[in-house]
N, CA, C and O of each residue as an XYZ file, in Angstrom:
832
protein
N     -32.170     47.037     33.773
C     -33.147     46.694     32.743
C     -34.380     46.095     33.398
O     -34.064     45.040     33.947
N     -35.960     46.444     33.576
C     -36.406     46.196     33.963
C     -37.537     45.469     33.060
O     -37.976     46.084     32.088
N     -37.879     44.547     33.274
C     -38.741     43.321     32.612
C     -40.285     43.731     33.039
O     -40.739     44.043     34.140
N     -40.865     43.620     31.847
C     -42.453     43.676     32.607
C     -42.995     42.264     31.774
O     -42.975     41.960     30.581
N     -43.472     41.582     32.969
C     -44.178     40.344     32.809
C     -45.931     40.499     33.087
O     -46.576     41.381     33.654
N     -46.411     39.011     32.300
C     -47.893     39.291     32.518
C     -48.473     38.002     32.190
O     -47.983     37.624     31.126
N     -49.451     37.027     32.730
C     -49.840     35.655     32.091
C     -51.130     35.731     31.455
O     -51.841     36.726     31.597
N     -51.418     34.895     30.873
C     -52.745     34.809     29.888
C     -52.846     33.145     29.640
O     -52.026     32.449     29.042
N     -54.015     32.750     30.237
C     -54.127     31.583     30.142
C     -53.138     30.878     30.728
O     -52.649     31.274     31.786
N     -52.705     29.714     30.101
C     -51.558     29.313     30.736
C     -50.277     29.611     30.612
O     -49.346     28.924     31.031
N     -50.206     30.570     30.075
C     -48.527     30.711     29.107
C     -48.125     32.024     30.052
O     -49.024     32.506     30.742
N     -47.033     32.506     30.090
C     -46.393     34.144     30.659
C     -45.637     34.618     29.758
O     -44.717     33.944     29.295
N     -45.870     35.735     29.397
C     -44.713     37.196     28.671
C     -44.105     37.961     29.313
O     -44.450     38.888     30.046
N     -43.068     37.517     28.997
C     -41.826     38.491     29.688
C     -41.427     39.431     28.187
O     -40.972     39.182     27.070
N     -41.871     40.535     28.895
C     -41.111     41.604     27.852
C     -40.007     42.908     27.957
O     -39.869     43.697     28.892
N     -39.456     42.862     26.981
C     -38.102     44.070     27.573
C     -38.094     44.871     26.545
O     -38.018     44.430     25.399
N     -38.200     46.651     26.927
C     -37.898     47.464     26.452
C     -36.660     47.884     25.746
O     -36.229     48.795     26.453
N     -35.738     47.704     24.607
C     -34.786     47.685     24.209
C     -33.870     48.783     23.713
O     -32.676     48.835     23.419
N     -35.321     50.016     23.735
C     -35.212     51.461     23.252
C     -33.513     52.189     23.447
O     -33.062     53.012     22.650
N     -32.691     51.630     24.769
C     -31.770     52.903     25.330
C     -30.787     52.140     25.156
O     -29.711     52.734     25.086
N     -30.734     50.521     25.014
C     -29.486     49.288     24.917
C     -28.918     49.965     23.809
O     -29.510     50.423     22.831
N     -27.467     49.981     24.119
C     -26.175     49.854     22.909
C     -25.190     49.208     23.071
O     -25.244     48.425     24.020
N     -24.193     49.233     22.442
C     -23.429     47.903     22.127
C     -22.280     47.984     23.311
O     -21.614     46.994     23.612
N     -22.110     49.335     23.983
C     -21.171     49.695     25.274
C     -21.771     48.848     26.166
O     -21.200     47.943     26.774
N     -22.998     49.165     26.244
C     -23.305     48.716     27.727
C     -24.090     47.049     27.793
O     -24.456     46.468     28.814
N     -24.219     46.411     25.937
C     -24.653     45.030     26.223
C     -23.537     44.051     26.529
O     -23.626     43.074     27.271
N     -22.421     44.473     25.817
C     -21.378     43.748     25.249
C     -20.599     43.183     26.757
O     -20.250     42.003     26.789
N     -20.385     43.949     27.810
C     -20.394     44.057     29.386
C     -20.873     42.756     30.184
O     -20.245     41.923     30.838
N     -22.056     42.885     29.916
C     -23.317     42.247     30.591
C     -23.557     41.163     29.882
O     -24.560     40.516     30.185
N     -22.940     40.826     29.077
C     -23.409     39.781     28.174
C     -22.923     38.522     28.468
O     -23.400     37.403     28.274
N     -21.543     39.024     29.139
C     -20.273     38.174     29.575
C     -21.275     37.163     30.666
O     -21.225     35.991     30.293
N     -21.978     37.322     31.657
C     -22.254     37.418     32.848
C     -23.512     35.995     32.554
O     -23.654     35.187     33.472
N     -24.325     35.818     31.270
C     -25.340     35.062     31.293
C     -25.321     34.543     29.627
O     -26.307     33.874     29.318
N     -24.592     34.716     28.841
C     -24.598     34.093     27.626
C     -23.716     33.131     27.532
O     -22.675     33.213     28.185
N     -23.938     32.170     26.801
C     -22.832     30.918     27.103
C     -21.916     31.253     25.590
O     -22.237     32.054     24.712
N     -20.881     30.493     25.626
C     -19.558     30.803     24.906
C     -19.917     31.415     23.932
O     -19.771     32.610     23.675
N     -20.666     30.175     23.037
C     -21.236     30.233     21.484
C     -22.238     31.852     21.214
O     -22.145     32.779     20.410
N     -23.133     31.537     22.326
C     -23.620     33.192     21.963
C     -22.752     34.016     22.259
O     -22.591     34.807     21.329
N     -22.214     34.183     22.976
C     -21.196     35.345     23.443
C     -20.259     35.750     22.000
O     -19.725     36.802     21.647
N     -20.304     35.035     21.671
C     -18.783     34.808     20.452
C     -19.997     34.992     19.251
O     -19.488     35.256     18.162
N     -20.866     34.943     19.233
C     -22.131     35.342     18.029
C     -21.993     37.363     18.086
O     -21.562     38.341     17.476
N     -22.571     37.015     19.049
C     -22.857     38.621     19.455
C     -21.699     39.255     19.044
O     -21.954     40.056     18.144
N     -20.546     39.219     19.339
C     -19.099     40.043     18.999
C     -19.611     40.083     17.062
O     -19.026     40.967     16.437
N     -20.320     39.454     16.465
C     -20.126     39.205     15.151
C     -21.014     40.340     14.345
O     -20.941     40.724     13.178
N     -21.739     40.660     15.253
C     -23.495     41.409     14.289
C     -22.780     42.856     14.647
O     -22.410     43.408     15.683
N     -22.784     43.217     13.059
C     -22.816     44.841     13.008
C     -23.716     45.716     12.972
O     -23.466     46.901     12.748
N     -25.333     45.081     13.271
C     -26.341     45.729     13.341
C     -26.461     45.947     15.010
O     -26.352     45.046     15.842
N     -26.689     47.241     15.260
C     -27.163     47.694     16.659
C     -28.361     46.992     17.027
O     -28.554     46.305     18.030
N     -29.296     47.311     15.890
C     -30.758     46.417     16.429
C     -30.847     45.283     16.742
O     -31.343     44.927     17.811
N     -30.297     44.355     15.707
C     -29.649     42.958     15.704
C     -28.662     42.681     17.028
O     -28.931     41.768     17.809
N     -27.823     43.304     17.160
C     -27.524     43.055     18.689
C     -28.247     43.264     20.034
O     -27.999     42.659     21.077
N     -29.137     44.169     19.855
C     -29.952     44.407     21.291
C     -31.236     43.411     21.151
O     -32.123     43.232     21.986
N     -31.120     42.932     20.120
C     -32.597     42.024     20.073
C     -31.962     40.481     20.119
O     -32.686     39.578     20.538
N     -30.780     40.227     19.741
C     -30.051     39.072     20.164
C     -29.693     38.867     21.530
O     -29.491     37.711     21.902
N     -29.556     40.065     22.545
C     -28.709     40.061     23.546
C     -30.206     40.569     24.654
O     -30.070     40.602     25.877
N     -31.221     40.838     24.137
C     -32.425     40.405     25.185
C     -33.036     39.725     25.632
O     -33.432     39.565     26.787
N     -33.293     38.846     24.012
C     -33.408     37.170     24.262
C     -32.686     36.433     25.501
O     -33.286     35.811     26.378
N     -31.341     36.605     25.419
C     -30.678     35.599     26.005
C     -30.841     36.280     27.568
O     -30.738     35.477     28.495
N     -31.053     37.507     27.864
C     -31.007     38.049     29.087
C     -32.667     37.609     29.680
O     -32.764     36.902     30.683
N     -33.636     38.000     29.108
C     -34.870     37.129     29.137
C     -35.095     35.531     29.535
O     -35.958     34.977     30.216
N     -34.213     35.154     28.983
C     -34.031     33.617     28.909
C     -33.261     33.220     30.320
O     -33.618     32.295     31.048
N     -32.288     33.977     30.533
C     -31.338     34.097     31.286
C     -31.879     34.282     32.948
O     -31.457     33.627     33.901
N     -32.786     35.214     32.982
C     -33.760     36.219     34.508
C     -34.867     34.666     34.811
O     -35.472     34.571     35.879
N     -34.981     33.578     33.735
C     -36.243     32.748     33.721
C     -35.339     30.993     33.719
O     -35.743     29.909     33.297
N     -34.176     31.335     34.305
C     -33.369     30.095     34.509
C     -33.102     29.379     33.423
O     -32.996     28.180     33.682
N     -32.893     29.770     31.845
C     -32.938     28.719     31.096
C     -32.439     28.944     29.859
O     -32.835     28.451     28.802
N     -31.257     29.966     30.092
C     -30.206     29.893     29.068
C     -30.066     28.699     28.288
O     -30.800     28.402     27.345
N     -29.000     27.954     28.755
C     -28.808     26.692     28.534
C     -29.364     25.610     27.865
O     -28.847     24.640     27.311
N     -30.757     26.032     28.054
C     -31.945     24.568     27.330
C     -32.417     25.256     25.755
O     -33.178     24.732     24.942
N     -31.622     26.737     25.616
C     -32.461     27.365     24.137
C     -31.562     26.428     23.120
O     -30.666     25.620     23.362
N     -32.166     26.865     21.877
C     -31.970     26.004     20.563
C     -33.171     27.078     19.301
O     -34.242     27.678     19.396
N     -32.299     26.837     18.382
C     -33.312     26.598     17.041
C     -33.304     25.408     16.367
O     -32.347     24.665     16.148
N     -34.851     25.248     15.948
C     -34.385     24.024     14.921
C     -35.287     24.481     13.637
O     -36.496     24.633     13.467
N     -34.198     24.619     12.862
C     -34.493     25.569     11.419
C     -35.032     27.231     12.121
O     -34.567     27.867     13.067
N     -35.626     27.389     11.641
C     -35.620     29.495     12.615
C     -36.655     28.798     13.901
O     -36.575     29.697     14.738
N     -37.304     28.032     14.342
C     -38.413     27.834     15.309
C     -37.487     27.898     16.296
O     -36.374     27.469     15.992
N     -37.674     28.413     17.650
C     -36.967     28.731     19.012
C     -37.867     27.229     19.672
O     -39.032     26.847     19.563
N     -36.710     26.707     20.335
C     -36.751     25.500     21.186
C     -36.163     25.336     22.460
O     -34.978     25.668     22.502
N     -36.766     24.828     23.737
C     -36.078     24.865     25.073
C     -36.233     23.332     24.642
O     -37.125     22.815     23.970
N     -34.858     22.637     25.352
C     -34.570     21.043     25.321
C     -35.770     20.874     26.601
O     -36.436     19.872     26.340
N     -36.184     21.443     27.712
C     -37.170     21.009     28.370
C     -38.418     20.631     28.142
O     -39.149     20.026     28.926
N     -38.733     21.090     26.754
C     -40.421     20.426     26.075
C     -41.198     21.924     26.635
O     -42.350     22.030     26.215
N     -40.774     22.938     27.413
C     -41.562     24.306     27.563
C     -41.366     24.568     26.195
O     -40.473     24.405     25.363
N     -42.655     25.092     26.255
C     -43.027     26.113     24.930
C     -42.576     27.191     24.731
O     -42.735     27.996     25.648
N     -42.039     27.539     23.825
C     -41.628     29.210     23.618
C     -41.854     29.849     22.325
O     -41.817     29.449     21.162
N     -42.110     31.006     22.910
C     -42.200     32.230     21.021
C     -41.773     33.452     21.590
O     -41.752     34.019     22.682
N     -41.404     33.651     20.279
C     -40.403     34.987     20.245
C     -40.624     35.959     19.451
O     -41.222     35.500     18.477
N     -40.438     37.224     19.327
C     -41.212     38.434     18.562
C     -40.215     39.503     19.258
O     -39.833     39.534     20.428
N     -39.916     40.356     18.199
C     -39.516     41.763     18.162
C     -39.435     42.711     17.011
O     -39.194     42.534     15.816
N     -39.736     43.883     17.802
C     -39.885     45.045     16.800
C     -39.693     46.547     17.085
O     -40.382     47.371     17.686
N     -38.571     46.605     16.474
C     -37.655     48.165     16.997
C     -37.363     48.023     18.086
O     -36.256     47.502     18.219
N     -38.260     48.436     19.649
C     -38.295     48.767     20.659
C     -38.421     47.680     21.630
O     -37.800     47.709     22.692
N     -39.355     46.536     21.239
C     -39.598     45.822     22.169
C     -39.163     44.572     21.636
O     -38.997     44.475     20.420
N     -38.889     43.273     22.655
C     -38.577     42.008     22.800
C     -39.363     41.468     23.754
O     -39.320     41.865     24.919
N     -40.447     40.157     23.193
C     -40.736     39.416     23.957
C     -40.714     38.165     23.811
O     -40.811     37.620     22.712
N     -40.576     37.529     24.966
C     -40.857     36.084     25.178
C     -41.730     35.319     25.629
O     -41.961     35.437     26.832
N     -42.376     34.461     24.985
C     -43.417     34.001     25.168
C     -43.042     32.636     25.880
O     -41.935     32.248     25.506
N     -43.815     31.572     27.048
C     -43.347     30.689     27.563
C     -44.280     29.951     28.343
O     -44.686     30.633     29.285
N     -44.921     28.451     28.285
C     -45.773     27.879     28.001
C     -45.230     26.222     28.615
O     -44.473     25.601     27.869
N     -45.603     25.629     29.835
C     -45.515     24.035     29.945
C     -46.726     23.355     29.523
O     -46.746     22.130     29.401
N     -47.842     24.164     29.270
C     -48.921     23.161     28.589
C     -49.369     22.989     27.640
O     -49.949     21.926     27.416
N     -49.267     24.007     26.681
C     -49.391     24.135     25.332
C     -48.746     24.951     24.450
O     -48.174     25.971     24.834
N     -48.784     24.543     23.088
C     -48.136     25.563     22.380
C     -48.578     27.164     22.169
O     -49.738     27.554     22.040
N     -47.318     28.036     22.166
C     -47.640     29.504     22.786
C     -47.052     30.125     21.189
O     -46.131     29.593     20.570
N     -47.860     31.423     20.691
C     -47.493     32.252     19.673
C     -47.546     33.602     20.469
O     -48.239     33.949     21.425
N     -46.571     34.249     19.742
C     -46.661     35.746     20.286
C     -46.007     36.595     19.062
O     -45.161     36.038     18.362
N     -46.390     37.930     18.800
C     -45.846     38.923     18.103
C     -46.071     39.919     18.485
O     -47.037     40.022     19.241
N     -45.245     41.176     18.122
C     -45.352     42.638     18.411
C     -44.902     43.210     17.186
O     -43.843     42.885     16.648
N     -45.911     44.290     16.619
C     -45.436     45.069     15.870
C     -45.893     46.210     15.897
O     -47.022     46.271     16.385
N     -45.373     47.338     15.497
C     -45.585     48.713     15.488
C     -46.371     48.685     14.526
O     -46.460     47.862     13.615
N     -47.445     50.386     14.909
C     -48.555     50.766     14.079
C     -48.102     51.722     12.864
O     -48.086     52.923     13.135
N     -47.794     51.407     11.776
C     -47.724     52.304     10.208
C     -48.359     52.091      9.279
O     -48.967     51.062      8.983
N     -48.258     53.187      8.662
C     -49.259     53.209      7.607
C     -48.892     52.278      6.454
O     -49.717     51.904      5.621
N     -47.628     51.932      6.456
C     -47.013     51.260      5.387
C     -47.576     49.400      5.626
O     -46.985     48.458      5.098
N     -48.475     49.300      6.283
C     -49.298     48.357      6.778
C     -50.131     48.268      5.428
O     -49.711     47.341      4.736
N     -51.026     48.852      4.939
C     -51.806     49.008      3.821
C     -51.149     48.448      2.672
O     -51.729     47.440      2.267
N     -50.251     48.733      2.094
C     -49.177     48.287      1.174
C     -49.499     47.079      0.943
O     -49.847     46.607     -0.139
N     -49.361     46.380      2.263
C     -49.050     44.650      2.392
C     -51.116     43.850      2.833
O     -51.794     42.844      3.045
N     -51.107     44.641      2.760
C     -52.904     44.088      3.165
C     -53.089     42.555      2.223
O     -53.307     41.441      2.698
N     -52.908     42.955      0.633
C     -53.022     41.703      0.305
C     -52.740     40.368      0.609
O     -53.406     39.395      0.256
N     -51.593     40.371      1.363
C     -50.523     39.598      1.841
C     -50.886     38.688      2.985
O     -50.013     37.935      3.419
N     -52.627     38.683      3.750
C     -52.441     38.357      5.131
C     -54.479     38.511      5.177
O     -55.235     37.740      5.769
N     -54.827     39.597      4.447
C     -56.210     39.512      4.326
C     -56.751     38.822      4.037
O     -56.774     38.820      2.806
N     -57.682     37.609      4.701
C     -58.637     37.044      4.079
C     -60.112     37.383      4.342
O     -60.624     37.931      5.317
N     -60.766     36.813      2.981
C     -62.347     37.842      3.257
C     -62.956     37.901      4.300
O     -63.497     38.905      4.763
N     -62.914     36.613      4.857
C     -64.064     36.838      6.072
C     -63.578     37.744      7.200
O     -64.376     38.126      8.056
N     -62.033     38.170      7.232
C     -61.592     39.046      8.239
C     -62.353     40.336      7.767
O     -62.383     41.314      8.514
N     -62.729     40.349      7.021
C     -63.018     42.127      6.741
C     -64.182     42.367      7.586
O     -64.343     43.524      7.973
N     -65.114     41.377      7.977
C     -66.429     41.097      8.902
C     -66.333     41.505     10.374
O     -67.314     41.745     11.077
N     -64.965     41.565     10.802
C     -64.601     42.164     12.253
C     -63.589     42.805     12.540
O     -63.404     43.224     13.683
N     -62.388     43.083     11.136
C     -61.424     44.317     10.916
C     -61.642     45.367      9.744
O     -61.769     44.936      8.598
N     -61.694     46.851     10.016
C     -61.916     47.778      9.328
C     -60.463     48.003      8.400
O     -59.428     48.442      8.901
N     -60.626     47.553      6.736
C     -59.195     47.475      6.438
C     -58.894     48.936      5.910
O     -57.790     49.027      5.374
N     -59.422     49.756      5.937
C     -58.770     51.344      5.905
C     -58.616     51.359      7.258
O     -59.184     52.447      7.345
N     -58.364     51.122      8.320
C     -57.723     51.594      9.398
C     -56.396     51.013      9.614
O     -56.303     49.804      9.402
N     -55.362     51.643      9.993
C     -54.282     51.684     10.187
C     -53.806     50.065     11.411
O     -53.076     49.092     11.221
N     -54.723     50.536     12.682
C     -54.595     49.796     13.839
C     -55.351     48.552     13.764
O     -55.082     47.461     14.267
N     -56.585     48.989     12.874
C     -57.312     47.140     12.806
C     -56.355     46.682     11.818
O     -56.103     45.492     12.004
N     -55.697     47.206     10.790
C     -54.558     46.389      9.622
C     -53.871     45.578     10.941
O     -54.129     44.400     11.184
N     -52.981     46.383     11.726
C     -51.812     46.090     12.183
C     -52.189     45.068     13.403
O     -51.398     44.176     13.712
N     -53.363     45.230     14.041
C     -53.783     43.995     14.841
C     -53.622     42.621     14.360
O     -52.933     41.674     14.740
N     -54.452     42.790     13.423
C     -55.152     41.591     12.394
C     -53.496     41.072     11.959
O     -53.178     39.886     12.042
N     -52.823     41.819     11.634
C     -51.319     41.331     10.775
C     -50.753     40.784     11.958
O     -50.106     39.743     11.846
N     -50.876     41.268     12.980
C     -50.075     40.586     14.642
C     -50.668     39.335     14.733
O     -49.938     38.356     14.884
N     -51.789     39.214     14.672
C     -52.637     38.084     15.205
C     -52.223     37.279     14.256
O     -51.535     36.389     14.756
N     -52.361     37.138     12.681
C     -52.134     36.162     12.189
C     -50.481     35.581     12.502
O     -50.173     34.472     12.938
N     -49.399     36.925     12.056
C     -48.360     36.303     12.799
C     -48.019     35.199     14.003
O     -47.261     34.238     13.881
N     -48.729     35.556     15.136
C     -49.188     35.084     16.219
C     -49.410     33.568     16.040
O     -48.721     32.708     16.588
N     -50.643     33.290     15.057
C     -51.410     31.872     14.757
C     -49.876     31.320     13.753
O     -49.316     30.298     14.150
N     -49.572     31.705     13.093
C     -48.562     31.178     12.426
C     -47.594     30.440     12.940
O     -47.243     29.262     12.879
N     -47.207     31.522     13.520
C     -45.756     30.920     14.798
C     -46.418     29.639     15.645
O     -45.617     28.743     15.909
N     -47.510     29.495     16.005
C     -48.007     28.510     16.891
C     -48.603     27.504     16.072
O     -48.654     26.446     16.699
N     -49.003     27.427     15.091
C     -49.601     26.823     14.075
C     -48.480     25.526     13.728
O     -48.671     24.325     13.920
N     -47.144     26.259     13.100
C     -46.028     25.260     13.064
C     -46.204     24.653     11.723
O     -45.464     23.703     11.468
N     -47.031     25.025     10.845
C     -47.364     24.273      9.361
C     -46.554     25.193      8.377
O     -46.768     26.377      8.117
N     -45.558     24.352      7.888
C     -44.996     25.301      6.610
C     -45.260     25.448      5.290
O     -45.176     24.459      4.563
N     -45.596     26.616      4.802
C     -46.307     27.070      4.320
C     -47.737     27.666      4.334
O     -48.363     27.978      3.321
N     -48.142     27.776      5.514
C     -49.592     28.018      5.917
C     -50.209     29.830      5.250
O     -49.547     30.833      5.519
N     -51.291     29.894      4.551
C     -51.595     31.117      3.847
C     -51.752     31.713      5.224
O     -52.138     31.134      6.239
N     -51.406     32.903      5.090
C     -52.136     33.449      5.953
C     -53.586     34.581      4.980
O     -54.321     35.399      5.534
N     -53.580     34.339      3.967
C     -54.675     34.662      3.129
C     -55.643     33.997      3.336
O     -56.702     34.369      3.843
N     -55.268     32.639      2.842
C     -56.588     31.601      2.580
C     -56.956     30.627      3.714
O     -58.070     30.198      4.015
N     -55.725     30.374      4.286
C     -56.030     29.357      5.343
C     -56.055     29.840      7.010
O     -56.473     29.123      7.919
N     -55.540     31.136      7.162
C     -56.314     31.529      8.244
C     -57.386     32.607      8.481
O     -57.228     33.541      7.695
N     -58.372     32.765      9.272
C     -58.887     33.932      9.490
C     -59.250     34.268     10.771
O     -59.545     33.285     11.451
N     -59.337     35.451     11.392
C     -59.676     36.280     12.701
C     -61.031     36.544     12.871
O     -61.370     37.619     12.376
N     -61.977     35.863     13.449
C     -63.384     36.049     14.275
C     -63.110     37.069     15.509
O     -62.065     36.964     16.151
N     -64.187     38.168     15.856
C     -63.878     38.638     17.040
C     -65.652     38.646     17.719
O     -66.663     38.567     17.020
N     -65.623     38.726     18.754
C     -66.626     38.653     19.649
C     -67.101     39.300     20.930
O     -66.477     38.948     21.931
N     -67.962     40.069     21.085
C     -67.747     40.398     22.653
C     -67.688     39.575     23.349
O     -66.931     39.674     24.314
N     -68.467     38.412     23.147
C     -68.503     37.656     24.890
C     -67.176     36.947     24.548
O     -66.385     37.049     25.486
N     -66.619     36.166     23.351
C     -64.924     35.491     23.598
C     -63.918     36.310     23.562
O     -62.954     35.834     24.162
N     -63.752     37.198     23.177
C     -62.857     37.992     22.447
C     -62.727     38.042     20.807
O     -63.640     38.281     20.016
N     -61.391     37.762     20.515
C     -60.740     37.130     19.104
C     -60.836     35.358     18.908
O     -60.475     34.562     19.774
N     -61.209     35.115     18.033
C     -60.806     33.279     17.817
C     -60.090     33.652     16.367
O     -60.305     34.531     15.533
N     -59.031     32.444     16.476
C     -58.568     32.528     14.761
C     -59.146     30.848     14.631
O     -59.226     29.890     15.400
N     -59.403     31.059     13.532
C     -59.748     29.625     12.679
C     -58.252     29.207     11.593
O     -57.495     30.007     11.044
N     -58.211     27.748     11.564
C     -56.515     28.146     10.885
C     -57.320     26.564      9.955
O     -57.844     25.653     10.596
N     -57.240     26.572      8.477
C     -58.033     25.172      7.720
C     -57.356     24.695      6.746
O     -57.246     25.267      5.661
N     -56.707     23.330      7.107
C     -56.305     23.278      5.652
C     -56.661     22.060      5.316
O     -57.554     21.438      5.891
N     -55.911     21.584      4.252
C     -56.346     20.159      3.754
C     -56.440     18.808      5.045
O     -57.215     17.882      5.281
N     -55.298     19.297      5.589
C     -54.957     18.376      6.977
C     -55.411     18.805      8.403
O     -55.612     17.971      9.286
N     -55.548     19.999      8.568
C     -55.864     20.755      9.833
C     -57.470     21.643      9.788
O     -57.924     22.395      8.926
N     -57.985     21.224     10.968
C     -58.928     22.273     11.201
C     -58.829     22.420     12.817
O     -58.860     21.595     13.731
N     -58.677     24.049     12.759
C     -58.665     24.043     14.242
C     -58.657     25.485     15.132
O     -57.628     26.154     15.045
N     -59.416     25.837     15.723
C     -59.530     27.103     16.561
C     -58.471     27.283     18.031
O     -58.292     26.406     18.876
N     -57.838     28.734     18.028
C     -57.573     28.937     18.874
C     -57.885     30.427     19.259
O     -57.843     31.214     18.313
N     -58.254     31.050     20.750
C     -58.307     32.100     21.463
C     -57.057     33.428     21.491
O     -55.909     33.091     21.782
N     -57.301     34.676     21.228
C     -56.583     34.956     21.158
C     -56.932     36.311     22.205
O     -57.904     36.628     22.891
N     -55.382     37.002     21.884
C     -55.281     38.461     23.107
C     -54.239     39.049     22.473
O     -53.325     38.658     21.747
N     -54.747     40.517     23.111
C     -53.872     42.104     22.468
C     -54.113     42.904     23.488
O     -55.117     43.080     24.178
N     -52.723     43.512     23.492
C     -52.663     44.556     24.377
C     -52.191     45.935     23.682
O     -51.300     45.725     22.859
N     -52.544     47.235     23.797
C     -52.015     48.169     23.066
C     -50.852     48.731     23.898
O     -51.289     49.012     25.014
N     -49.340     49.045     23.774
C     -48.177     49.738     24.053
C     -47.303     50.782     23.326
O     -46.291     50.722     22.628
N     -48.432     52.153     23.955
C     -48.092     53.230     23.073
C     -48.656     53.092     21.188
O     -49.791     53.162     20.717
N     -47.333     52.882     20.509
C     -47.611     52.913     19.222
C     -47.065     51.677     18.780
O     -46.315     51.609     17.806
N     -47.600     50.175     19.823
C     -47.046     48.785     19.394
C     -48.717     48.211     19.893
O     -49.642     48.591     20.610
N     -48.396     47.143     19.051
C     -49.923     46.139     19.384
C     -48.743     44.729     19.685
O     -47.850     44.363     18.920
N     -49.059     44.217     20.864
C     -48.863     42.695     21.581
C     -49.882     42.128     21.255
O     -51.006     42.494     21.600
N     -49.556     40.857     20.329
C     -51.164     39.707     20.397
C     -50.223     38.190     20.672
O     -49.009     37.984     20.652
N     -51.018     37.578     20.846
C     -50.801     35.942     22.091
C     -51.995     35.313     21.802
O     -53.090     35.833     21.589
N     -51.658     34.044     21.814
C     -52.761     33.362     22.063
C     -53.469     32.873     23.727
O     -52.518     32.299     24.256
N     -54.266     32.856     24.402
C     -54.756     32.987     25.364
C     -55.095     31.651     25.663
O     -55.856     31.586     26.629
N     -54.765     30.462     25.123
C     -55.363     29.274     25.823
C     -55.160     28.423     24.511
O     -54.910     28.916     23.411
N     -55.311     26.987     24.794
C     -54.968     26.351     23.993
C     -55.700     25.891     22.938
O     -56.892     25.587     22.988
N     -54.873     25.831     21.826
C     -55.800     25.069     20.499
C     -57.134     23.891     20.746
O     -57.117     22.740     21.180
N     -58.306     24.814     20.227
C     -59.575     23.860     20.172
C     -59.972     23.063     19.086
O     -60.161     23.787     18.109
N     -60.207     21.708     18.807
C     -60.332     20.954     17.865
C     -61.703     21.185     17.274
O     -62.071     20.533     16.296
């Protein structure tokens, strides 16, 4: 299984292709770097996807010394070391996001048309100023990115309608603005295109 890694700012993505994993050849290998409790999870999921996206994590986690320190607390992914982490998958790919200086967001999702559907759900006006919302790939960016700010954001309940939006720029790139009654605050962002998946991250840390 070969890992392709890459850093941005201060944080690194380790990502794994999950496309050819099945349950013969995870269930094996699993023995080797999952500790009891996951091991004894994994035997449980009758979803194929659900198992290769459970059992990359921990192999990810596993290649980066730090099985051992994962956790959730409520769905948020936690290392007991105070490193930052985010997590994202979709169909094919698994990544991990991983961060000692600041907090790190990451998502991946595939490009469909069934993106449009949900536009209401994530559009706010001023995004329409630097995403084309009849296009398929500016939908599905824009829907990554906010994902992205969300996961790193850490506020529950946060619109992604009203209270965030996506600026883009030539000379910065992307900035998201994220505003609420309690918070105002900018952070930098990044995308990479993979095939028929968009990767977005945040690129540096939250600006006040």
């Amino acid at each position: 299984m070969d890992l392709t890694q890459f850093n941005a700012g201060d944080a690194t993505f380790i990502l794994l292709n999950i496309e050819n994993l099945n349950s013969n050849e995870i269930l094996p290998k699993a023995k080797d770097f999952c500790t009891d409790a996951d091991y004894q999870r994994l035997l449980t999921f009758e979803s194929e996807q659900r198992l290769r996206e459970f059992f990359a994590v921990r192999y990810i986690l596993w290649i980066e010394g730090i099985t051992q320190d994962f956790y959730y607390h409520g769905k948020v992914p936690k290392l007991k070391s105070g490193v930052h982490i985010s997590i994202s998958h979709a169909q094919d790919w698994v990544v991990v996001a991983l961060s000692s200086k600041y907090r790190v967001g990451v998502d991946v999702e595939r490009f469909r048309d069934q993106v449009k559907s949900i536009c209401e759900k994530f559009v706010h006006p001023k995004d329409e100023n630097f995403f084309n919302i009849d296009s398929v790939s500016d939908l599905t960016v824009l829907w990554s990115f906010k994902e992205t700010v969300y996961k790193l954001a850490q506020i529950p309940g946060l619109s992604l309608t009203q209270e965030i939006h996506i600026q883009g720029s030539d000379t910065y790139g992307y900035m998201a603005h994220v505003f609420t009654q309690d918070v105002n605050f900018r952070v930098p962002l990044g995308f990479k295109i993979m095939d028929n998946y968009v990767l977005t991250f945040n690129t540096g840390d939250v600006q006040q």
